[in-house]
C-alpha positions as CSV (number, residue, x, y, z in Angstrom):
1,X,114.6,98.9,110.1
2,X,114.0,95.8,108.4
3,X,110.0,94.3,108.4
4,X,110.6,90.6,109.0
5,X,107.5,89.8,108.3
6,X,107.2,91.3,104.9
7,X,110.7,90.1,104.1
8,X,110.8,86.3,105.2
9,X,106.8,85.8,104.3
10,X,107.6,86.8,100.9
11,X,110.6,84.8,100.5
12,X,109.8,82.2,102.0
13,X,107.0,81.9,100.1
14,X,108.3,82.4,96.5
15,X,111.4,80.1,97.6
16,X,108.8,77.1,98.1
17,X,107.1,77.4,94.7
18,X,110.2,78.0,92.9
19,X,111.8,75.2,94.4
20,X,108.4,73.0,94.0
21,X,109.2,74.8,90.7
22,X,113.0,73.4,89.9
23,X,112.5,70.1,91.7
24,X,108.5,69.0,90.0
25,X,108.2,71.3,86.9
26,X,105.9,69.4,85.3
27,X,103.4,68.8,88.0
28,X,103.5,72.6,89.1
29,X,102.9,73.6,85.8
30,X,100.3,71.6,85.3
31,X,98.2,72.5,88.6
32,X,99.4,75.8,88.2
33,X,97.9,76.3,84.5
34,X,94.7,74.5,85.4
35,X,94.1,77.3,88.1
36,X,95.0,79.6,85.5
37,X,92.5,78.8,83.2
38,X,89.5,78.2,85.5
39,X,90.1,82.0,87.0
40,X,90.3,83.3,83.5
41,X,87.2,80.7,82.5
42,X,84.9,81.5,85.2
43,X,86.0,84.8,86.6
44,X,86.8,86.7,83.5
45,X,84.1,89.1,83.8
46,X,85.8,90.3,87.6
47,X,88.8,91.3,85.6
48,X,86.8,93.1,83.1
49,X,84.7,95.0,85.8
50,X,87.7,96.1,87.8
51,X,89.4,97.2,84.8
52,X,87.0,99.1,83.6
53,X,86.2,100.8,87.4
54,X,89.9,101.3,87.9
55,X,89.3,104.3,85.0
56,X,86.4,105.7,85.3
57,X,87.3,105.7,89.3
58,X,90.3,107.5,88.1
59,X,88.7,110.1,85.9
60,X,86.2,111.1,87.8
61,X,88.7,112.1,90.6
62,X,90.5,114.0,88.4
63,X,87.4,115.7,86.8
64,X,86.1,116.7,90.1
65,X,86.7,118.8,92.7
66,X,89.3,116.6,94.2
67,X,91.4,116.7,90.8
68,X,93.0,119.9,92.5
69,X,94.3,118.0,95.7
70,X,98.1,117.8,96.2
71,X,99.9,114.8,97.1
72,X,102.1,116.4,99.6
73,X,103.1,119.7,100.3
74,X,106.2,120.3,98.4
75,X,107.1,120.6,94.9
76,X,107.5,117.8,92.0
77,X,111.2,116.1,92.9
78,X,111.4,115.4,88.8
79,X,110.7,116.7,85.4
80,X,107.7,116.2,83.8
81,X,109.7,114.2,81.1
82,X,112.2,112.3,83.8
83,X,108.3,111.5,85.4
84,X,106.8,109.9,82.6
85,X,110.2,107.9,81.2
86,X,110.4,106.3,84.7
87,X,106.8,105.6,84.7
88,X,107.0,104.3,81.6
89,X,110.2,102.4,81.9
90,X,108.5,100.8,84.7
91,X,105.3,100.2,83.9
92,X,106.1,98.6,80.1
93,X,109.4,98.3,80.0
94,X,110.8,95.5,77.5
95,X,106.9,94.4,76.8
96,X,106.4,96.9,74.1
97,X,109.3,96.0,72.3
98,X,108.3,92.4,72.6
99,X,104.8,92.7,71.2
100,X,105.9,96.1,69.1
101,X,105.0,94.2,65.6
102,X,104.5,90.4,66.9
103,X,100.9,91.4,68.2
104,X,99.5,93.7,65.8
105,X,100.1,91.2,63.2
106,X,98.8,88.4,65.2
107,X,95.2,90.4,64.9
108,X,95.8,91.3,61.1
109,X,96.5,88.1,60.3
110,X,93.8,86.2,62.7
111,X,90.5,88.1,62.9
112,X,89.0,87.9,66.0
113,X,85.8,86.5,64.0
114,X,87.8,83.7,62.0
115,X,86.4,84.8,58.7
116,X,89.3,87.0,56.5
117,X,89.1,90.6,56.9
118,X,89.5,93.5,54.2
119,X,92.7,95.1,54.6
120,X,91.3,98.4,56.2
121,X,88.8,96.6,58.8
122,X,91.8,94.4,59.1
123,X,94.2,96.7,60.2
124,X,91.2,98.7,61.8
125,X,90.7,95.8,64.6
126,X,94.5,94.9,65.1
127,X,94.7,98.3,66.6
128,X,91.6,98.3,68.1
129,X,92.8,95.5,70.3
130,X,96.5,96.2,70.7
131,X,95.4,100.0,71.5
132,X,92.5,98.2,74.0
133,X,95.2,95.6,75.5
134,X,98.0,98.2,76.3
135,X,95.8,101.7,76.7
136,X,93.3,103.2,79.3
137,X,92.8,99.7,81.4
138,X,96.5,99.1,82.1
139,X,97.9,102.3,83.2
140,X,94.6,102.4,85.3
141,X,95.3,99.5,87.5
142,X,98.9,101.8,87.6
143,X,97.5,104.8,88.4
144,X,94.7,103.5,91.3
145,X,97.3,101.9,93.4
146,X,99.8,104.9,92.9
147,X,97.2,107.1,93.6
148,X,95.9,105.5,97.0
149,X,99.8,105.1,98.3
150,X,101.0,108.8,97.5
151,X,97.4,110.2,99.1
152,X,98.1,108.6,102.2
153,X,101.6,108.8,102.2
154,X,102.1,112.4,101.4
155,X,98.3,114.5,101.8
156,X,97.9,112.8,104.8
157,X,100.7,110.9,106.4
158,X,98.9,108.7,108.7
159,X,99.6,104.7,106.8
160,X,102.5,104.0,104.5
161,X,101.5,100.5,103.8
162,X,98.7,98.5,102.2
163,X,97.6,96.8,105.4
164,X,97.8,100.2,107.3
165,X,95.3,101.7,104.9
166,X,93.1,99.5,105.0
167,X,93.1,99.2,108.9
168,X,93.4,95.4,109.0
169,X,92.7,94.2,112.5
170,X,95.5,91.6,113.8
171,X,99.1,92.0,112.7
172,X,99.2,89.5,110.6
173,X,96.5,90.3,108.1
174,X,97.6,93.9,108.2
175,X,100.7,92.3,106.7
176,X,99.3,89.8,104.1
177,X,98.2,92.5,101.5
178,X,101.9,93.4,101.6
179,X,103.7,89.9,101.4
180,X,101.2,89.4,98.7
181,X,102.7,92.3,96.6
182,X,106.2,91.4,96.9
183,X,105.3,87.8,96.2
184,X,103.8,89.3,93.0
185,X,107.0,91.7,92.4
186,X,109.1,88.4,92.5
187,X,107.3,86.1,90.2
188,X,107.1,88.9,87.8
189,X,110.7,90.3,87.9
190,X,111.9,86.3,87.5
191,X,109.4,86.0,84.1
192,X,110.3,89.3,82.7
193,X,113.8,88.7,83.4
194,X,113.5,85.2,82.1
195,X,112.2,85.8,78.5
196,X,113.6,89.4,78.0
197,X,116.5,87.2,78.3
198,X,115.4,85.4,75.2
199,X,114.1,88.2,73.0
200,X,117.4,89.3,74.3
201,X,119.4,86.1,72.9
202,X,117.4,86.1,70.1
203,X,118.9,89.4,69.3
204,X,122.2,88.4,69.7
205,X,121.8,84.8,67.4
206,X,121.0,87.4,64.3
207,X,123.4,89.9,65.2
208,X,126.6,87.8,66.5
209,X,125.3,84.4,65.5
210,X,128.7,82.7,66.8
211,X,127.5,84.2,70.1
212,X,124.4,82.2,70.5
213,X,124.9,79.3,73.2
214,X,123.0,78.8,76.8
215,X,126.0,80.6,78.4
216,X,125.2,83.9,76.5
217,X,122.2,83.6,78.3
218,X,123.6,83.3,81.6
219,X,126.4,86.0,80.9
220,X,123.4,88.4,80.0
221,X,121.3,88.1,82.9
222,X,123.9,88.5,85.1
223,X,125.6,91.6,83.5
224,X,121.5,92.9,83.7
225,X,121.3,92.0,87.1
226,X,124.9,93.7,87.8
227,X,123.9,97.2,86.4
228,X,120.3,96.9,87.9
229,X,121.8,96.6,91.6
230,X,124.2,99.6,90.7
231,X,121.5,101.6,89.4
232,X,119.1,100.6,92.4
233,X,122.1,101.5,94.9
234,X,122.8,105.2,93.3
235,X,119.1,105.7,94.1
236,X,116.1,107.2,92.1
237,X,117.6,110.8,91.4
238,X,120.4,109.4,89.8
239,X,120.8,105.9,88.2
240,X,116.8,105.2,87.7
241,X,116.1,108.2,86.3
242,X,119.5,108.6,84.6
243,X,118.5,105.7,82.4
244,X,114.4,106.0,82.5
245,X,115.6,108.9,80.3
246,X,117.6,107.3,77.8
247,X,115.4,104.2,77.5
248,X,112.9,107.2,76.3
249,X,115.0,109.0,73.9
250,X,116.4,105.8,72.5
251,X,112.9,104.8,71.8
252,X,111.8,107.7,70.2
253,X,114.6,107.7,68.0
254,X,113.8,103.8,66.9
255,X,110.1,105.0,66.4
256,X,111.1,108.2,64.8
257,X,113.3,106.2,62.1
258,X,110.9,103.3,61.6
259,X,107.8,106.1,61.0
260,X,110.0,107.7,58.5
261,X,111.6,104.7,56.7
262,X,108.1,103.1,56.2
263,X,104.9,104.0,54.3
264,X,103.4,107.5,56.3
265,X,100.4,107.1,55.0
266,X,99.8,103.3,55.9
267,X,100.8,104.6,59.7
268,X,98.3,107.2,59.9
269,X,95.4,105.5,58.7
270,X,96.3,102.7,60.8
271,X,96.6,104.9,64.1
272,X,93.7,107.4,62.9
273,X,91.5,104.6,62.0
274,X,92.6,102.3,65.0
275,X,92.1,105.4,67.8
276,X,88.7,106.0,66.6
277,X,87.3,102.4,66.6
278,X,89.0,101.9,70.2
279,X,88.1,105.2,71.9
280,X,84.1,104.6,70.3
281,X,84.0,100.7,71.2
282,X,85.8,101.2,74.9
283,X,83.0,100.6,76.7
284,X,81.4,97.9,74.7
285,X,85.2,96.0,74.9
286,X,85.5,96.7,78.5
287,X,82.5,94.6,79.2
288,X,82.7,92.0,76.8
289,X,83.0,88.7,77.7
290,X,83.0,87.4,74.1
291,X,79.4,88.2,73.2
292,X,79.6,91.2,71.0
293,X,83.0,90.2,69.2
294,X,81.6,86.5,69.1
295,X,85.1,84.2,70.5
296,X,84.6,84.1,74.3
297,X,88.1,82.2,73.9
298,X,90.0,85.4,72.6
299,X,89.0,87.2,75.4
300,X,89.6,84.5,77.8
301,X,93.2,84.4,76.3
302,X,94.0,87.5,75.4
303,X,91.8,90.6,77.5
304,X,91.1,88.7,80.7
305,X,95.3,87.2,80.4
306,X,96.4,90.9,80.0
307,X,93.8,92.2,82.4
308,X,95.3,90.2,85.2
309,X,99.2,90.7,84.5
310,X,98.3,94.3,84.8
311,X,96.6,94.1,87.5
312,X,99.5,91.1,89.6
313,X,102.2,94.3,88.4
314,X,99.8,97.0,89.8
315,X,101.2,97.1,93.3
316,X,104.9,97.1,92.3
317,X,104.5,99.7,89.9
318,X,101.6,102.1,91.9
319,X,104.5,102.0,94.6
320,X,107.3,102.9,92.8
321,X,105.1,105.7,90.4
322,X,103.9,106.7,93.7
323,X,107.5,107.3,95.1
324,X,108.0,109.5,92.2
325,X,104.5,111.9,92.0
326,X,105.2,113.2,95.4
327,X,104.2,117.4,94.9
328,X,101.9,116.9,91.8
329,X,98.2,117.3,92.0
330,X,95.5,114.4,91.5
331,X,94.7,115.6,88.0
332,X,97.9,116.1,87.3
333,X,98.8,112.6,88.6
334,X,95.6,111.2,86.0
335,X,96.8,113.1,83.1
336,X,100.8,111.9,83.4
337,X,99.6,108.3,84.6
338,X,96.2,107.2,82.7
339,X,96.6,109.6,79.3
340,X,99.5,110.3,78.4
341,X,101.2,107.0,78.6
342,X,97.8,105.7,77.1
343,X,98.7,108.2,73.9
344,X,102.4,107.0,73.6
345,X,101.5,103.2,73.4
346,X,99.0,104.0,70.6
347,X,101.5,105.9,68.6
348,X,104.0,103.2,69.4
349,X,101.7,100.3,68.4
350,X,100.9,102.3,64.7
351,X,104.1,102.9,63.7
352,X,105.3,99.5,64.2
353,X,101.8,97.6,63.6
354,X,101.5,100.1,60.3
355,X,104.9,99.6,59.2
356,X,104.5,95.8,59.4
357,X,100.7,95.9,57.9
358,X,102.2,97.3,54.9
359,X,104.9,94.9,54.8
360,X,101.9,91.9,54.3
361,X,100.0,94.2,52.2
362,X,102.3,94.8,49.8
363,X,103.6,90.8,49.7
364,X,107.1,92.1,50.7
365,X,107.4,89.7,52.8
366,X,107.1,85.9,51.8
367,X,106.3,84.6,54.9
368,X,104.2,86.5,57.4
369,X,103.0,84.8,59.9
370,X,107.0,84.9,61.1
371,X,106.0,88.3,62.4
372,X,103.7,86.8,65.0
373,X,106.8,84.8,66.8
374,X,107.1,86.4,69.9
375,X,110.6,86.6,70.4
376,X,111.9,86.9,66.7
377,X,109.4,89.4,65.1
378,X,111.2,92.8,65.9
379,X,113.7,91.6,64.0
380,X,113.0,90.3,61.6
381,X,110.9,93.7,61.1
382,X,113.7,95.5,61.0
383,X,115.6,93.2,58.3
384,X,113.1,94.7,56.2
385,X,114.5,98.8,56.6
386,X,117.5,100.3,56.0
387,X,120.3,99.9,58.2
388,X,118.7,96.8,59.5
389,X,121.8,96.0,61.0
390,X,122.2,98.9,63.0
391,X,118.3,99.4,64.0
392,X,119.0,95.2,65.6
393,X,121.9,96.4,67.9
394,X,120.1,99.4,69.0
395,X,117.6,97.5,69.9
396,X,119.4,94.9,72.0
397,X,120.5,98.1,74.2
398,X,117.3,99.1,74.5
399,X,116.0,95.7,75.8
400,X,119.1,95.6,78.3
401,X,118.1,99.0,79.5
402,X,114.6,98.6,79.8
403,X,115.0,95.1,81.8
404,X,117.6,97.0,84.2
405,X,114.7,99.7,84.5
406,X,112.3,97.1,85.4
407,X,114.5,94.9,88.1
408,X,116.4,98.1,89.4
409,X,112.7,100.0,90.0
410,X,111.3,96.6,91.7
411,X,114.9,96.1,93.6
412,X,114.0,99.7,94.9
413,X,110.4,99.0,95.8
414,X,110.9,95.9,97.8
415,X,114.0,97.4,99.8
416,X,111.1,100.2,100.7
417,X,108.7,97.5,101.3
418,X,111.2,95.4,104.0
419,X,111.6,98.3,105.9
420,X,108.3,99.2,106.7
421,X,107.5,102.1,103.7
422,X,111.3,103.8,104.0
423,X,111.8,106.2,101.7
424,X,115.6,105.7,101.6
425,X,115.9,102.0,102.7
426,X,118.9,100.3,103.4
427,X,122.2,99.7,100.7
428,X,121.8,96.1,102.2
429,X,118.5,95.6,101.4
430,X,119.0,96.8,98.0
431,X,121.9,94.7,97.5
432,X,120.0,91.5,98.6
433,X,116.8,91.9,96.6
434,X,119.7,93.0,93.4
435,X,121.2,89.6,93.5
436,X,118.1,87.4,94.7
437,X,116.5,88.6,91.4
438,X,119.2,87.6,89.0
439,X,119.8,84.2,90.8
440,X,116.4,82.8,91.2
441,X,116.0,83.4,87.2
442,X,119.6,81.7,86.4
443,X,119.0,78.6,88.7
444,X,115.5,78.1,87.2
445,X,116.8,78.5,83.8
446,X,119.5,76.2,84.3
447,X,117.7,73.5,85.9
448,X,114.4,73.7,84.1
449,X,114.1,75.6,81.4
450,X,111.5,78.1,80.0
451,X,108.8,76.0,81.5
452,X,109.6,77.2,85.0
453,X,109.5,80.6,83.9
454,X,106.1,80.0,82.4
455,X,105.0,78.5,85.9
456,X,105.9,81.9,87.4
457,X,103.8,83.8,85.0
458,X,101.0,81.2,86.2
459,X,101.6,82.1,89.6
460,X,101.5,85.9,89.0
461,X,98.9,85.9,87.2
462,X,97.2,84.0,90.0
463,X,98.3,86.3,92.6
464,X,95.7,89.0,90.3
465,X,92.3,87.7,91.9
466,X,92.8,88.5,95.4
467,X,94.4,91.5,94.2
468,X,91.5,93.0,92.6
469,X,89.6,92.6,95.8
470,X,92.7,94.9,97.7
471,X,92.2,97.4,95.6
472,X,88.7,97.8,95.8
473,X,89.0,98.2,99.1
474,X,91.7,100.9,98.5
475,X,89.7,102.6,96.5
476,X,86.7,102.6,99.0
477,X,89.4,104.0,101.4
478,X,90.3,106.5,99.2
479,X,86.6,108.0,98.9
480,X,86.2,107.7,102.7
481,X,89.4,109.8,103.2
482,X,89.0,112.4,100.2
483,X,84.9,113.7,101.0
């Protein structure tokens, strides 16, 4: 059964911004940005309080008595290893590979401080913040909202939605929490598509350089969007999971090769000396509003900017990780959603951020600031290792794979969410959510460029701030239910 609420407020919705979008770039973007920057400005210590609660909300549940609840009676549908790849595939997806050496070296190479670094307390605060940016806090704002839906929905079966648990009085408020998610979902599904679809193209101008043309880029989102809709109509068990898995092994190998081809040493100092200096200064980060590092601006920009995507993806992703923890116990749930993932990004982030340290260190390459392009850096990276060639094609898989993780789990999500929490929702559903997704990011492409696309990160991001206050509430709902 179809919520037609959910379904046309959310589109509805998203259609008139994107369209406000396509028609008045400029002027959106503009307004857009300005409300971007006052949240960020003036509400940047909210993010940075609800970040920080999300966790230790989190791990004291799983310390306590409660850690040994189940959620639901039956046993876990998936592997521990299929668990965490779709987790992960969802959750990060494409973003690591995008910021795999392009943000580590944006720290080495611009101190938060402005004043030069030594090469050790150089590399020592790179990982401190990539580690800081892409650990604990974001897989917290995950793990809450996962945890609240698959309590409810399987330990106690009595709401299935956002507005249900939180016992919203009048229909339509019991509603808004939910249209607000999928608007979410959609803005973020249309960026991620939109400029994985560059780093994408990027890939394919070094690779297959005759390749490179506007067209390419339309051919490639729609053969994404293609193989995301088939994946999201074979259902979890089968196509999600099927390639959740590879996008893990294929990234393991990449990491595995780059780890071995590069300096070891380099990469364990970096993660040893990186892990210590974030796991000692969490705190003190996790409340800093630019006092104790000294540039209010770098948090503003960086931690508060990050803080918020998480928490605009929290929702889609709690839902979806939800869908998949049904059987496993609260501290199990912490463990596979807060630490482990938490563990792998660190790794992840040192063998790439090491790897490319050592690169600037040892003057290898001429011109390193090219490592900070967002798009480009990858690989150009890998021009430096053997079988560059070979390591840049792999890698383009891996981005088309991830991206089809990304839309196919969010296809999924929003199918459940139009009809009313269904497990199992509707082929049509799934079909109509598969194409809107390619579509909207095409015809905004085409008609305005990467501008509209940064618009819709605007627009997520702005859809954070009431979201923090939702899952507050969650969480006070949780407690309630739990004692």
């Amino acid at each position: 059964m179809i919520d037609k609420k959910v379904t046309a407020g959310a589109v509805g919705i998203s259609l008139i911004f994107i369209l406000t979008g396509i028609f008045f770039p400029e002027e959106l973007w503009q307004s857009t940005n300005l409300a971007n920057q006052f949240l960020r400005s003036h509400f940047g210590w909210f993010y940075l309080f609800v970040g920080l609660f999300f966790v230790l909300f989190c791990v004291v549940l799983a310390i306590s008595k409660y850690g040994r609840v189940q959620l639901g009676n039956s046993k876990p549908e998936y592997s521990y290893f299929s668990w965490i790849a779709m987790l992960y595939s969802a959750g990060m997806g494409s973003g690591l590979l995008l910021r795999a050496t392009q943000e580590p070296s944006y720290y080495y190479l611009n101190p938060v401080g402005g004043e030069k670094l030594p090469h050790l307390l150089a590399v020592e605060e790179a990982m401190k913040y990539a580690f800081f940016h892409w650990g604990f806090t974001a897989w917290g704002f995950y793990a809450v909202f996962g945890l609240v839906i698959a309590y409810f929905r399987y330990s106690k079966k009595d709401a299935f939605t956002t507005g249900e648990i939180l016992n919203l009085r009048s229909k339509l408020g019991e509603k808004l929490p939910d249209i607000l998610t999928a608007i979410a979902t959609i803005f973020g599904v249309v960026a991620a598509l939109g400029l994985g679809s560059s780093q994408l193209m990027e890939g394919v101008r070094q690779v297959f350089p005759e390749l490179a043309s506007a067209k390419t880029v339309f051919m490639l989102i729609s053969v994404v969007g293609l193989l995301s809709l088939i994946s999201a109509l074979t259902g979890i068990s089968k196509g999600i999971q099927w390639l959740s898995n590879l996008n893990i092994i294929l990234s393991l190998g990449l990491m595995i090769y780059v780890f071995i081809q590069s300096n070891i040493w380099a990469i364990v100092v970096a993660f040893g000396i990186g892990l210590f200096a974030y796991l000692k200064e969490f705190f003190i980060l996790s409340i800093d509003t630019g006092f104790y590092n000294g540039n209010p601006s770098f948090v503003k920009d960086w931690t508060v900017f990050y803080w918020a995507f998480w928490l605009a993806w929290a929702p889609f992703t709690g839902i979806f990780i939800a869908r998949i923890s049904k059987g496993r116990t609260i501290r199990e749930f912490v463990t596979g959603v807060l630490i482990v993932p938490t563990l792998g990004s660190c790794i992840w982030f040192a063998v790439f951020g090491g790897s490319a340290f050592n690169l600037i260190g040892t003057g290898e390459i001429a011109e390193p600031n090219q490592l900070t392009d967002l798009f480009s850096s990858l690989f150009l990276f890998f021009g430096f290792l053997p079988n560059g060639l070979i390591l840049k094609v792999v890698t383009i898989i891996l981005l088309g794979t991830y991206l089809i993780t990304s839309i196919d789990s969010a296809t999924y999500v929003l199918s459940m969410m139009s009809s009313k929490g269904n497990e199992v929702p509707s082929k049509l559903l799934r079909v109509f959510w598969g194409i809107l997704f390619p579509l909207l990011t095409m015809t905004m492409l085409y008609i305005s460029g990467q501008q509209v696309l940064q618009t819709a990160s605007n627009l997520l991001i702005l859809s954070a701030f009431p979201m923090g206050f939702i899952m507050l509430g969650l969480c006070w709902k949780l407690w309630q239910k739990i004692r």
